[in-house]
Every structure is written in C-alpha cells, then in structure tokens.
VEXNUDO-879000 format. One record per residue: residue number from 0; x negated, z, y negated of N, C-alpha, C in turn; residue in one letter. Coordinates in steps of 0.2 Angstrom, whole numbers. Example, Ala and Ser with C-alpha at 12.3 -4.5 7.8 and 13.67 -1.06 7.14 Angstrom:
(0, (-66, 39, 28), (-62, 39, 22), (-66, 39, 16), "A");
(1, (-64, 35, 11), (-68, 36, 5), (-64, 39, 0), "S");
end
This chain:
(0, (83, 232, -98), (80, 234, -91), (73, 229, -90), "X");
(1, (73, 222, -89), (67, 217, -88), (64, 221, -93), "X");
(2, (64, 223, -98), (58, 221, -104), (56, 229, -100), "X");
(3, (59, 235, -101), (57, 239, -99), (51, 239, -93), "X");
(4, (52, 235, -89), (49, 232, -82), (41, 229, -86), "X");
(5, (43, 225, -90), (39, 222, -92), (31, 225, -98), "X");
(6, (35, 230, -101), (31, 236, -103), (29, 240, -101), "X");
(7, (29, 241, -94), (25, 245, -90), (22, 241, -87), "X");
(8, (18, 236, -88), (17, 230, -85), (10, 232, -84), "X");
(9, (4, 230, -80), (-2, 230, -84), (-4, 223, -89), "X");
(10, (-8, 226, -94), (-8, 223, -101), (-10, 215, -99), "X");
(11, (-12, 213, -93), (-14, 208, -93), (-10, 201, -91), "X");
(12, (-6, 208, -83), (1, 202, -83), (8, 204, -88), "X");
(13, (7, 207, -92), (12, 207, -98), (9, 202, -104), "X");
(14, (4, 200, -104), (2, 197, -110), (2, 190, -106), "X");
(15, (4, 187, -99), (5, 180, -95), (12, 181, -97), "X");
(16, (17, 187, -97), (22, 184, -94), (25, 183, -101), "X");
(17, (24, 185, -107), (24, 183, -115), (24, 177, -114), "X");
(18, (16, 174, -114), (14, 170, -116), (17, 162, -111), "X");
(19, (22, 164, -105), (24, 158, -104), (32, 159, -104), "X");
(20, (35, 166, -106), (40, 164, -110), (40, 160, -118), "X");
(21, (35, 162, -120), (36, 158, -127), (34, 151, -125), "X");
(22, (29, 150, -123), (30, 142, -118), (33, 139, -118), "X");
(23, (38, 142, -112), (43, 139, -111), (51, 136, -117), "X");
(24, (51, 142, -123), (54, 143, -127), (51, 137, -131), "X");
(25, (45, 138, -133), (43, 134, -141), (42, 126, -138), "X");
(26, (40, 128, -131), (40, 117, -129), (47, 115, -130), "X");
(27, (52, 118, -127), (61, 117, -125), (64, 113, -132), "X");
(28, (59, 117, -137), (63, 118, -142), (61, 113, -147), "X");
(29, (52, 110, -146), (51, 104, -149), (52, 99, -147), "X");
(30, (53, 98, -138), (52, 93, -135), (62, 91, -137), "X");
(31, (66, 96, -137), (73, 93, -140), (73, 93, -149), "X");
(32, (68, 94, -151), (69, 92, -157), (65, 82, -159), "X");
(33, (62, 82, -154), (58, 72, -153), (64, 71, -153), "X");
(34, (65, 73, -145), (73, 68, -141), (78, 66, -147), "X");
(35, (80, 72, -151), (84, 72, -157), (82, 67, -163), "X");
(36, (75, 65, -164), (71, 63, -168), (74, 66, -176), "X");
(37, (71, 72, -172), (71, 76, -179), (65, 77, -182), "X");
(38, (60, 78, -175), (51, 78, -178), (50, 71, -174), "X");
(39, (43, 69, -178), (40, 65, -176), (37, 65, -168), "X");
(40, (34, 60, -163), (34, 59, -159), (27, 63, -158), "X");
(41, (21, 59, -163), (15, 61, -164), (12, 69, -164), "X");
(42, (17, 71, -167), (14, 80, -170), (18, 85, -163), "X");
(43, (17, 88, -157), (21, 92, -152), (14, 96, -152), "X");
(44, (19, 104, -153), (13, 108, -153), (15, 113, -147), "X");
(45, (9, 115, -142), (10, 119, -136), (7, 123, -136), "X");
(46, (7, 128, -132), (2, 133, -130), (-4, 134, -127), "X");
(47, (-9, 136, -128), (-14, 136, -120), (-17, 142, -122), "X");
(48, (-15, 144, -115), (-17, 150, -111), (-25, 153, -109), "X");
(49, (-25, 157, -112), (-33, 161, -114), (-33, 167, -112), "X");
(50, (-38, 168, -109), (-37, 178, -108), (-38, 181, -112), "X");
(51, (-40, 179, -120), (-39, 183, -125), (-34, 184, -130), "X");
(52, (-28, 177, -127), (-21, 176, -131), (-20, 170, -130), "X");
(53, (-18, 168, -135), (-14, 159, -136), (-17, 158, -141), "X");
(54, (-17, 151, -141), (-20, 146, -147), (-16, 138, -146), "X");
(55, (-14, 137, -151), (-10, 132, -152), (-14, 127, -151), "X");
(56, (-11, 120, -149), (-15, 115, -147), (-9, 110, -149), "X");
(57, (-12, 104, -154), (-7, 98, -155), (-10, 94, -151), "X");
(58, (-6, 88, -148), (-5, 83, -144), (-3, 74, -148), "X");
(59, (-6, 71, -147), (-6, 64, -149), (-2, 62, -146), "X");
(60, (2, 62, -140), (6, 57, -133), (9, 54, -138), "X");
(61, (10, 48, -134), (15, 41, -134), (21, 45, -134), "X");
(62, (25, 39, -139), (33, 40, -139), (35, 41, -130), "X");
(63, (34, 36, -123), (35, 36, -120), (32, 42, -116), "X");
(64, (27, 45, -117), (25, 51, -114), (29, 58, -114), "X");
(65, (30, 56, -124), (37, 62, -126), (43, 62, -121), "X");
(66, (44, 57, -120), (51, 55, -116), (51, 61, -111), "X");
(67, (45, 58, -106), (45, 59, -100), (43, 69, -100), "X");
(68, (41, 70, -104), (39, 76, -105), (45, 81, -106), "X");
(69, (50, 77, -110), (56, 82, -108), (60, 81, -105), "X");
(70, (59, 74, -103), (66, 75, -95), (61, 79, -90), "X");
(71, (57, 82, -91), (54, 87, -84), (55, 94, -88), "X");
(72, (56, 93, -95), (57, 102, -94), (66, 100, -94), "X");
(73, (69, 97, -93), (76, 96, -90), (79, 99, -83), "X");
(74, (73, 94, -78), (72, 99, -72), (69, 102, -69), "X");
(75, (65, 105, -75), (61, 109, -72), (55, 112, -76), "X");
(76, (55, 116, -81), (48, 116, -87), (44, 121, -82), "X");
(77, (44, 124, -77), (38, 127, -73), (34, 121, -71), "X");
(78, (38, 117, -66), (34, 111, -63), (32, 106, -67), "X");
(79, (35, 104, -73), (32, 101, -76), (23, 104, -78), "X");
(80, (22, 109, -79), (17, 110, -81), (10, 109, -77), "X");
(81, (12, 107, -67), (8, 104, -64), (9, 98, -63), "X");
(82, (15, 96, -64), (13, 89, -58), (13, 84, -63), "X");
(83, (7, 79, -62), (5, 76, -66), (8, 68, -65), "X");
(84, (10, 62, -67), (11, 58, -64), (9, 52, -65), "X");
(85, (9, 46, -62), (3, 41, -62), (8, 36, -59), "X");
(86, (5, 30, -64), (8, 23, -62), (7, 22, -56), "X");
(87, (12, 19, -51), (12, 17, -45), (6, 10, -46), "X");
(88, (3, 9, -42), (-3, 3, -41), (2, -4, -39), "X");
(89, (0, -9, -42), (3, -15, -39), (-1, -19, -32), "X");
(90, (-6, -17, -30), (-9, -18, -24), (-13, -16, -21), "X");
(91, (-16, -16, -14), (-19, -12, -10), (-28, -11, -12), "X");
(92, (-32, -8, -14), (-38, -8, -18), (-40, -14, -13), "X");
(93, (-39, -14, -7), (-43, -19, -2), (-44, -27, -6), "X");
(94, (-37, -27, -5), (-36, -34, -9), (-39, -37, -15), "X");
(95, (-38, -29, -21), (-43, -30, -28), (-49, -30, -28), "X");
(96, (-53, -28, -22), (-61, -27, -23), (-63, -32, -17), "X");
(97, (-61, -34, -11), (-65, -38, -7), (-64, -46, -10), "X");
(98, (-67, -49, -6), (-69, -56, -8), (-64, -63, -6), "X");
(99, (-60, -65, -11), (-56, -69, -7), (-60, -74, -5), "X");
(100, (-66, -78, -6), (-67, -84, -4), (-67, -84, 4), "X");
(101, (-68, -77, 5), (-71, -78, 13), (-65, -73, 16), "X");
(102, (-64, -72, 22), (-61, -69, 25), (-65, -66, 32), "X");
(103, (-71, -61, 29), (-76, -60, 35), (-74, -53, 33), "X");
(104, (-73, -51, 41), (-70, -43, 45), (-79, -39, 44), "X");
(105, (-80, -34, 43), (-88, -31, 50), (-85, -25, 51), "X");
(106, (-90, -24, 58), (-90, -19, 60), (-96, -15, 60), "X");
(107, (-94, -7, 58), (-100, -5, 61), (-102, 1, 64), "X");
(108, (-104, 1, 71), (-106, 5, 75), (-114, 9, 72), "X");
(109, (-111, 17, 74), (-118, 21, 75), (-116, 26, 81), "X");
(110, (-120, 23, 86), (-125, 26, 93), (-128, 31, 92), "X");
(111, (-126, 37, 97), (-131, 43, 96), (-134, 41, 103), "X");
(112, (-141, 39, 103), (-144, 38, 112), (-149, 45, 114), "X");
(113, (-148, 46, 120), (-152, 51, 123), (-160, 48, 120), "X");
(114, (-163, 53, 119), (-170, 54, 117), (-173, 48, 122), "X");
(115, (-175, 50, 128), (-175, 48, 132), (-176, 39, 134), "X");
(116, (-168, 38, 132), (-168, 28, 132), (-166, 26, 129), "X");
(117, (-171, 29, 123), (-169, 23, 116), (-171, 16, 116), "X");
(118, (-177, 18, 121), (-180, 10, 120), (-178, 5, 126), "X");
(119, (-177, 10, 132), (-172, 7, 136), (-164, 4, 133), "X");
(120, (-160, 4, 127), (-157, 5, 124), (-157, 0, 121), "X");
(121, (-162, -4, 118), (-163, -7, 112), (-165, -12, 116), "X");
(122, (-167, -15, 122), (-168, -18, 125), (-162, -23, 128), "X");
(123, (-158, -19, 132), (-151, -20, 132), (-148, -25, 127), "X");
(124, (-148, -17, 122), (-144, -21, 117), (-146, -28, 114), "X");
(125, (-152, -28, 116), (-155, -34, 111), (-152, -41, 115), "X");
(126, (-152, -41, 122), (-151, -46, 127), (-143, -46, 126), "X");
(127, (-140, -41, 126), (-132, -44, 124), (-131, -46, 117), "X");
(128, (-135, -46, 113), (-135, -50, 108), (-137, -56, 108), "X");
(129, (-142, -57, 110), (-144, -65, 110), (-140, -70, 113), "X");
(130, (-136, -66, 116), (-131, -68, 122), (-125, -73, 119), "X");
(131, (-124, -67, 114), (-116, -68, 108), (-119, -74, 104), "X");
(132, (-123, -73, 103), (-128, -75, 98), (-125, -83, 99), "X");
(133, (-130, -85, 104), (-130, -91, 109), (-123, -94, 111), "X");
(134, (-118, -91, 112), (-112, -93, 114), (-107, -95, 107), "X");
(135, (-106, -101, 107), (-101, -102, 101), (-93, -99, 102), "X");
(136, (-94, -97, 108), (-84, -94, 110), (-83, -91, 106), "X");
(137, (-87, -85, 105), (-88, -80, 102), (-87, -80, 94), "X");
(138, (-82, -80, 90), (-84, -77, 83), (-86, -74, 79), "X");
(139, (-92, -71, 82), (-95, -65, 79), (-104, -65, 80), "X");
(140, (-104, -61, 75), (-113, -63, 76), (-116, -55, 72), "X");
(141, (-121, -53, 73), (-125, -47, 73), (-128, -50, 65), "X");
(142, (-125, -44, 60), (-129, -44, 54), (-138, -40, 54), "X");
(143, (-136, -35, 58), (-144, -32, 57), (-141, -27, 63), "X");
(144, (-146, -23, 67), (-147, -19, 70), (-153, -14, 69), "X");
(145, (-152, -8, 71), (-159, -3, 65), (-159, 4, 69), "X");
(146, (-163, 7, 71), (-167, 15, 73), (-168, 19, 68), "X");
(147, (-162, 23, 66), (-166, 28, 59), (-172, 31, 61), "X");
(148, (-174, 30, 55), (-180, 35, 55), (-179, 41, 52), "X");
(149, (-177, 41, 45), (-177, 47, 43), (-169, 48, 42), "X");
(150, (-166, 56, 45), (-159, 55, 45), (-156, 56, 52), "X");
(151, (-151, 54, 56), (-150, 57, 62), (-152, 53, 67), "X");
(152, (-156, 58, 71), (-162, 56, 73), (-160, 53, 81), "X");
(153, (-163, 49, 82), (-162, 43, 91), (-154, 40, 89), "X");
(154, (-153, 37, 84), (-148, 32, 83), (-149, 24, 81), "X");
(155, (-143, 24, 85), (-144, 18, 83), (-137, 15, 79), "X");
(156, (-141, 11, 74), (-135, 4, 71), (-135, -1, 70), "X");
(157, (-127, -3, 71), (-127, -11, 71), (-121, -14, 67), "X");
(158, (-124, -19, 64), (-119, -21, 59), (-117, -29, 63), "X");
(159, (-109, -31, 63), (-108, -33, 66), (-104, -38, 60), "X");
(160, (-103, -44, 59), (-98, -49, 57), (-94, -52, 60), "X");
(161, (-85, -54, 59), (-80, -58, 61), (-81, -62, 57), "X");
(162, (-82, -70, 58), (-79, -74, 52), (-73, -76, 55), "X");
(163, (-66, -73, 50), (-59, -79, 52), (-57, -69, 51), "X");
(164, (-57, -64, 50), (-56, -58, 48), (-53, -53, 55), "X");
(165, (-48, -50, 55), (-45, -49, 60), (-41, -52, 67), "X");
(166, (-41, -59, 67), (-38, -63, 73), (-44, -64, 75), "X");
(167, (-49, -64, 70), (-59, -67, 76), (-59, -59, 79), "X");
(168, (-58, -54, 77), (-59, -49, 79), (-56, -46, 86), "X");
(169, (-47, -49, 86), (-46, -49, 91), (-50, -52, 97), "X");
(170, (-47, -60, 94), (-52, -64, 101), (-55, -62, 104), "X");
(171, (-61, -61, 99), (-68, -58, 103), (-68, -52, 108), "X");
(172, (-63, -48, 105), (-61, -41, 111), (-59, -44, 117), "X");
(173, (-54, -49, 115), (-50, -50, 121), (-55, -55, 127), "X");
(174, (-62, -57, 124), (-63, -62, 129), (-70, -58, 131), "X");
(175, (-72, -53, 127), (-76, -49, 128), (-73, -45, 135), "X");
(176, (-67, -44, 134), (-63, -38, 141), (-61, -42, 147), "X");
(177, (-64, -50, 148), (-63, -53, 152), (-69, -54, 154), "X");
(178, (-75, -54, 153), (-83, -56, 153), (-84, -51, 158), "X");
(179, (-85, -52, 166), (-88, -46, 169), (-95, -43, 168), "X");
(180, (-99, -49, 164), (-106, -47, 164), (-107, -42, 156), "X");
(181, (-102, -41, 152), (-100, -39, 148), (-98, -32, 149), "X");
(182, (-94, -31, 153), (-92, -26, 157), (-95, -20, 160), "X");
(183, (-101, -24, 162), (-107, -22, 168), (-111, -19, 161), "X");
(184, (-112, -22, 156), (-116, -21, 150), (-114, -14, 148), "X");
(185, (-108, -14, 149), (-105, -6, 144), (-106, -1, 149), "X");
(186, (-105, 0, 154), (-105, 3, 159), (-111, 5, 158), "X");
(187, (-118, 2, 161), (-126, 4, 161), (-125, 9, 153), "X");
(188, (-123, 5, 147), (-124, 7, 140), (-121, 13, 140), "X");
(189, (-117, 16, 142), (-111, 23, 143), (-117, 27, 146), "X");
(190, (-122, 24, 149), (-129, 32, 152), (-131, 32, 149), "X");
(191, (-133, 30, 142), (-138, 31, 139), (-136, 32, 132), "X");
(192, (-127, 34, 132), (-127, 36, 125), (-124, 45, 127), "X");
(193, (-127, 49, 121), (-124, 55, 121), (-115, 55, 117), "X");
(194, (-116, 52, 110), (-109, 48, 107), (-109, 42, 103), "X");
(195, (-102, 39, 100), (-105, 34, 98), (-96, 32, 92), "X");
(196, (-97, 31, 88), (-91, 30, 82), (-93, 21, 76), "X");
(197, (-88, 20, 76), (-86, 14, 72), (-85, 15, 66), "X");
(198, (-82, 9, 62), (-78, 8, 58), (-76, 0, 54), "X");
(199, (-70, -2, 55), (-70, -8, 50), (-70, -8, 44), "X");
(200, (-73, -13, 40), (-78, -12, 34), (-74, -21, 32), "X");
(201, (-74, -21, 23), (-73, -26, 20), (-82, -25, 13), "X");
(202, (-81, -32, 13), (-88, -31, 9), (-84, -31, 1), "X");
(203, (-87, -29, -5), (-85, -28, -11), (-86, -36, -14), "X");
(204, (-83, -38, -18), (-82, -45, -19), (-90, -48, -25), "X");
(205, (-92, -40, -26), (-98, -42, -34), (-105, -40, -28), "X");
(206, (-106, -38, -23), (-113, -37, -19), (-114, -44, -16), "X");
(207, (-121, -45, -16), (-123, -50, -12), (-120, -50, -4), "X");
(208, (-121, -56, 0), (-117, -55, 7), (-124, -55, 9), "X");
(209, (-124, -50, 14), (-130, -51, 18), (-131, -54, 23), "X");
(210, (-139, -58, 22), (-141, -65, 23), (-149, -63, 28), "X");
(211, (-151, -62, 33), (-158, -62, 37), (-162, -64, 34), "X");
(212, (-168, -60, 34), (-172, -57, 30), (-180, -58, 34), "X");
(213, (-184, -59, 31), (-191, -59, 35), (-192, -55, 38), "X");
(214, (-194, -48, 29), (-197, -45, 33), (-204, -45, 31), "X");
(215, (-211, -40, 32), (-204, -31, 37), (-202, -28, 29), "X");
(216, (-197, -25, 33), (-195, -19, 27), (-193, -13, 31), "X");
(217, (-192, -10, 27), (-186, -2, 30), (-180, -3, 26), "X");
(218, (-174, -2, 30), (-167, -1, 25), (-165, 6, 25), "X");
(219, (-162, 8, 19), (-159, 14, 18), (-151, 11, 16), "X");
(220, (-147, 14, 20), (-139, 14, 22), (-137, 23, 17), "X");
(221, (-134, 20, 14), (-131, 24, 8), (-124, 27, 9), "X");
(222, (-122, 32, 12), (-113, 33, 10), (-112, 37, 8), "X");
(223, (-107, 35, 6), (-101, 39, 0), (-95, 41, 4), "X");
(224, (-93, 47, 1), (-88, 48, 7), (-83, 53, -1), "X");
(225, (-77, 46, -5), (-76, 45, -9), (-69, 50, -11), "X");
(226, (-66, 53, -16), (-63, 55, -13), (-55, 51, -15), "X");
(227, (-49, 53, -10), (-45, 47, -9), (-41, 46, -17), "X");
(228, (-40, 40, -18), (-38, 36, -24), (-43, 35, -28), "X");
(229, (-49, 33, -27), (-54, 33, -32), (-57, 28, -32), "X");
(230, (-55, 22, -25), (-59, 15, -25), (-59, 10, -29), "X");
(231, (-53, 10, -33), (-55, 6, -38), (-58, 7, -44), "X");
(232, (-59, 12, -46), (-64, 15, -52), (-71, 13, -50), "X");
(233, (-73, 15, -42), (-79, 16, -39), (-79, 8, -43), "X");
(234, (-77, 2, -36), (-78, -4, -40), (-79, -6, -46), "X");
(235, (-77, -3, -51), (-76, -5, -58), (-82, -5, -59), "X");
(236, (-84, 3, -60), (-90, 4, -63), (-96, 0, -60), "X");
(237, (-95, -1, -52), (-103, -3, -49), (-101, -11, -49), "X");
(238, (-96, -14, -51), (-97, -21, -53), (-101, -21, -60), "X");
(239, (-101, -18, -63), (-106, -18, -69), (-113, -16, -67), "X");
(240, (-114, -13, -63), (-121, -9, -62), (-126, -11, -58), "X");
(241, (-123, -18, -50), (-126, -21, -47), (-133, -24, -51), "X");
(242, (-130, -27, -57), (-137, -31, -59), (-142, -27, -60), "X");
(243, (-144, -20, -62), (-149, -16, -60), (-150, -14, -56), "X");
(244, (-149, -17, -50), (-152, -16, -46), (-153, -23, -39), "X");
(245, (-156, -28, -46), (-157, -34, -41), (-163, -37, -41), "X");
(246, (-167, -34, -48), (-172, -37, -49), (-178, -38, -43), "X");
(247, (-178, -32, -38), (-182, -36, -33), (-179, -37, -26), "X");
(248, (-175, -38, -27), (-169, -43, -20), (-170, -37, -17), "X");
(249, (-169, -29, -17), (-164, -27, -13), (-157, -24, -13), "X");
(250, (-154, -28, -15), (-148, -25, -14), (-146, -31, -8), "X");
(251, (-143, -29, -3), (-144, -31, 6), (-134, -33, 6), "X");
(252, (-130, -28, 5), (-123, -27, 4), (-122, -22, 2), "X");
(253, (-116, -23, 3), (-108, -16, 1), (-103, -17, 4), "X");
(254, (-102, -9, 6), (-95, -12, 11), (-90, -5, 9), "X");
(255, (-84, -7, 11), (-79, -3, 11), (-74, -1, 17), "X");
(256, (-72, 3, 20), (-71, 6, 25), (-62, 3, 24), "X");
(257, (-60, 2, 29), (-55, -1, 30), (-52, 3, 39), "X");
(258, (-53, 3, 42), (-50, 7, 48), (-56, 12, 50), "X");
(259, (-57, 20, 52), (-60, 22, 54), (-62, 27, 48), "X");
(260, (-65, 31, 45), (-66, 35, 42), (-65, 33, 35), "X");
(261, (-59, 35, 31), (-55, 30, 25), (-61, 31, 18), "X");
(262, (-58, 29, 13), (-63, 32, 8), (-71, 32, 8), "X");
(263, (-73, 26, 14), (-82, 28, 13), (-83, 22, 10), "X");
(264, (-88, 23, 9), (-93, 17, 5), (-100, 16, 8), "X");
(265, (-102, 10, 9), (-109, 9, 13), (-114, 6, 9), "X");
(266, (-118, 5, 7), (-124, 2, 1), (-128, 1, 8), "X");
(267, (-131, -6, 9), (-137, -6, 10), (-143, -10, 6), "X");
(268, (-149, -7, 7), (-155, -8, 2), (-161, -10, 7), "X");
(269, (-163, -14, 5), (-169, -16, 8), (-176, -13, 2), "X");
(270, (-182, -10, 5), (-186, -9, 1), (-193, -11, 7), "X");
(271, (-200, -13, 3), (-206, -15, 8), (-208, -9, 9), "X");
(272, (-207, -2, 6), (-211, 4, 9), (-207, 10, 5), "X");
(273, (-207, 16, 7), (-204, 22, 3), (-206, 23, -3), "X");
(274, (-215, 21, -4), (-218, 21, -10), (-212, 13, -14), "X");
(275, (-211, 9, -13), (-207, 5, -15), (-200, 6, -18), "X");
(276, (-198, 9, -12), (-192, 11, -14), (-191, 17, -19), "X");
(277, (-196, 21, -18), (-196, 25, -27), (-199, 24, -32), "X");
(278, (-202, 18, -32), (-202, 14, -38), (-197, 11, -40), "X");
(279, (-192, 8, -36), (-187, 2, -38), (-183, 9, -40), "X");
(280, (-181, 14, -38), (-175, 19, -39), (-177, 21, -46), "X");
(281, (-182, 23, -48), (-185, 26, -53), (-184, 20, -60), "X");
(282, (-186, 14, -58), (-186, 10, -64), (-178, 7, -66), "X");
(283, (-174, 8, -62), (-165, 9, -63), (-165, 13, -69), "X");
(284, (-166, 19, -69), (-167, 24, -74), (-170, 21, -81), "X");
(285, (-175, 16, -81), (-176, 14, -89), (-171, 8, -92), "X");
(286, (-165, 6, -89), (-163, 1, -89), (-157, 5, -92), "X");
(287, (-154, -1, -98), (-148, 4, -102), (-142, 1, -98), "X");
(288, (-137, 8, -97), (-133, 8, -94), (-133, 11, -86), "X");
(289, (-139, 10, -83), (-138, 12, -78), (-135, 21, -76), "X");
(290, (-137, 26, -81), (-136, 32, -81), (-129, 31, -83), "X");
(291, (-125, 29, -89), (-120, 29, -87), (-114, 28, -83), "X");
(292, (-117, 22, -76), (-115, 21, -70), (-115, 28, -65), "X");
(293, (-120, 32, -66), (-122, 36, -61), (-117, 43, -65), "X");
(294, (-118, 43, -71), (-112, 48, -73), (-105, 49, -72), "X");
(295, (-102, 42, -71), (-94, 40, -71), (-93, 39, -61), "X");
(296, (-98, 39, -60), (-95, 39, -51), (-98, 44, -50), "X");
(297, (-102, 48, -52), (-103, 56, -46), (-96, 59, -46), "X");
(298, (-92, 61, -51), (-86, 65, -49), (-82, 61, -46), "X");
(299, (-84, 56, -43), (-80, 52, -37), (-77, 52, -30), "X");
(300, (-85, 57, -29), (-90, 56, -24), (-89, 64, -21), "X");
(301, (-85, 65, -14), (-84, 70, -12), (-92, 74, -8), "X");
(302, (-96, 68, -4), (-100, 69, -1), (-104, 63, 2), "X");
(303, (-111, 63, 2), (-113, 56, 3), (-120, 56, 7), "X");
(304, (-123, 54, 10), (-128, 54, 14), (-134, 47, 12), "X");
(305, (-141, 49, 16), (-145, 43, 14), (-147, 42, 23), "X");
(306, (-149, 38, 23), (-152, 37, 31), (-157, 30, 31), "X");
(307, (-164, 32, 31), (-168, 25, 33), (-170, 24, 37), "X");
(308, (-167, 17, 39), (-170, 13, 44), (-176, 9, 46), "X");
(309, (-176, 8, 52), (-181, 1, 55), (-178, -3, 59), "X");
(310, (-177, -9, 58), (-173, -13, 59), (-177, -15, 71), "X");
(311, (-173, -17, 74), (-177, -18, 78), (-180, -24, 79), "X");
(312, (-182, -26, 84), (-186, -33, 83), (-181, -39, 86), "X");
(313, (-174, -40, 86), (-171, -44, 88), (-164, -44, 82), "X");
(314, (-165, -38, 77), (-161, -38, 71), (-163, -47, 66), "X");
(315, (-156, -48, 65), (-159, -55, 60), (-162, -52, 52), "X");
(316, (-159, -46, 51), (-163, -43, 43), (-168, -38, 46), "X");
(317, (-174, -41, 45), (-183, -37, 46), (-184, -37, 43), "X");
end
C-alpha cells in the first residue's frame, strides 16, 4: 500500500522519499558495521542529495566522530542529519580576549541632539566633564568625545573609562546620584536630546589602549555587529592583522561589547584627513596577509556600519 502511495507520488518527491530511505538504510548499516569493527573507521560512505540523483560521497572522520555518528542514528538518524555538535567552551570569550593587566570598564554613550542645541549641547557637556575630570572622587575620566560628521547626523559620542572595572563603575553612579549639581545637569541635558543608548565595552587585549592625541584628526568608529559565537574567531584573526594597520599610528582602540547590544565590535581609527584615510585603508591591501584577514571575518560579520567624526574641543583625542 505505501509503495503504491509512493508511485503515484510526483517524480520529484518520490525520488526524495527513495533517496532518504536508502540513506537511512546504507548509513545504519555502515555506521553498525565501524561499531562492530568490521570496516574500517576511515572509509564511511554516504549519500548526497542532488536534484538529479545521489552521488556517493566518502568521509575521513575520526575514530571518535564514528562513535558519535552512530549513537545518533540510535536515536535518531532524521535529527542526526541536522543537528551539528560543538565542544562546549572552557571560558567566557570576555576573559580570553580582554587584557588581564588592567581591569579598565568603558562606556559608551551615542546622543541623538535636536538640531537645534548641539552646540548648546557640547558646551554643557564639556563643563561637566572638566568637572569629573578635576575631581579625584570620581573614578572615571572621558577617553574622547566627537560630532559625527558623516553617518548619523546631530550625534553625539562619548567614550567614557572606569579604572578599578565594575565597582569604579558603581561608585561613580552612586556618588553621581547623590551630586545635586549633577542632577540639575541631566535635567537641562534631557531638552536637548531627541534619544540616547549605551553600552559597556571591554578593550581587546592585542589593540592599543587609547591614549590623548594632539591632533587634529577625524575619527572613524567602526562596528561590527557579529554574529553570536563568533568572538573568538573575530579575536584570533585580528590579533594577527593589527600590525597592518599601525604603521601610521592610527589605530586609536578595540572594544567589545559587554552589556547593551551583545556581539558588537568597536574599531576606532584616527586618520589627518579622508584623503588620508584612503591612503592608509588602500595600502593595508599591499601588505601580505591582510586580504586573508578581511576573507576569514566577513562571514562573521552580520552587519556593520562606518561613522566619522570630529572630536570636540574638550575631547582629550583631537
């Protein structure tokens, strides 16, 4: 009766439904002839599925890959066919890619400001900065502050350091939320933003720590928005790749996204001018290895944006 069913089938899902009964029959049947060690582990021959038939295909797996390949047509030789399986990780990528020597948090804030008080906006800011700056209570100090220019337009960003990591990060909230003049600061700043989002960041352990800058330059902020279990691959490759891109002291830092939008990645680049900066990006290109770098992290890379800035004139990197 099935087969009858099955010959009236149209020719296309009767030549699927064949082809993963013999599937399931000729794997069952090598995969319990390894277990038996009656064939060797090296030589398992399988099916793959074509719209114009089957075609055999041998496989090299490890003795232990054999194993595991038929305890799953045990329970289960359909799911076997998808579900892939992967060593559990021994630690948190956080831990294998940040920098033990330091224990430095940042933050960093992007500001959408009305048109209107940007500049009244960056004046503010600037004085509550100097503020933090001057005051040693505080744990925390402004890496750089910047106006995109090209990229999303009337924004502002600011890159913030903890030294002492997450308990400097508390503190400082906590004594921030106690400052009325501080207060009064957020209040005014709340008229003059349209919206405004975060994120805590760890820096990668092989990028420079970014250090205040003369100047002038423009910065271009780089993210990646990676996709999830990829960051340590990401690290691996661009621990080899940095030195290509040092020769003219821009590379600024790297950060990696720790609370707030998971999976991103931050590059900051300093360059003296756009004409500069596509010279430095261009000459990456003659350098052996670099293309290889840019080959093994695009499929990494779900989505990623560019934004340049101008830093303001109270920013320490000008």
């Amino acid at each position: 009766m099935r087969l009858k069913i099955v010959e009236k089938a149209p020719d296309d899902i009767r030549r699927l439904i064949h082809n993963i009964y013999f599937h399931y029959k000729f794997t069952n049947y090598f995969a319990s002839r390894v277990k038996q060690n009656i064939l060797p582990p090296q030589k398992i021959c399988s099916k793959k599925f074509t719209s114009g038939g089957t075609a055999q295909v041998f496989h090299n797996y490890p003795t232990k890959r054999k194993q595991r390949f038929s305890e799953s047509g045990d329970k289960g030789w359909f799911r076997s066919l998808f579900v892939h399986k992967v060593d559990a990780r021994k630690d948190a990528h956080s831990n294998l890619l940040s920098k033990k020597e330091t224990s430095n948090l940042y933050k960093i804030q992007f500001h959408n400001v009305k048109p209107e008080c940007l500049e009244a906006y960056n004046s503010l800011e600037a004085e509550v900065q100097n503020r933090l700056h001057q005051d040693q209570e505080y744990p925390c100090e402004v890496v750089g502050s910047w106006n995109t220019w090209y990229g999303e337009q009337d924004q502002a960003v600011h890159l913030w350091r903890y030294r002492g990591g997450y308990p400097a990060l508390t503190e400082c909230l906590t004594k921030l939320n106690n400052n009325k003049e501080y207060l009064e600061f957020r209040k005014e700043r709340a008229k003059m933003l349209i919206s405004r989002r975060n994120q805590l960041l760890l820096e990668f352990s092989f990028w420079n720590e970014p250090l205040p800058r003369a100047g002038p330059c423009i910065y271009e902020m780089r993210t990646y928005h990676l996709k999830p279990g990829t960051m340590i691959e990401w690290g691996n490759h661009w621990a080899r790749a940095i030195k290509y891109r040092q020769e003219n002291n821009e590379a600024v830092g790297g950060f990696f996204s720790q609370i707030g939008d998971l999976y991103v990645v931050h590059h900051l680049w300093a360059y003296k001018s756009l004409q500069s900066r596509d010279e430095t990006r261009n000459s990456a290109w003659l350098k052996e290895g670099w293309d290889s770098t840019v080959y093994y992290t695009v499929p990494l890379i779900r989505s990623m944006e560019s934004r340049i800035m101008i830093p303001t004139k109270s920013s320490p990197l000008q």
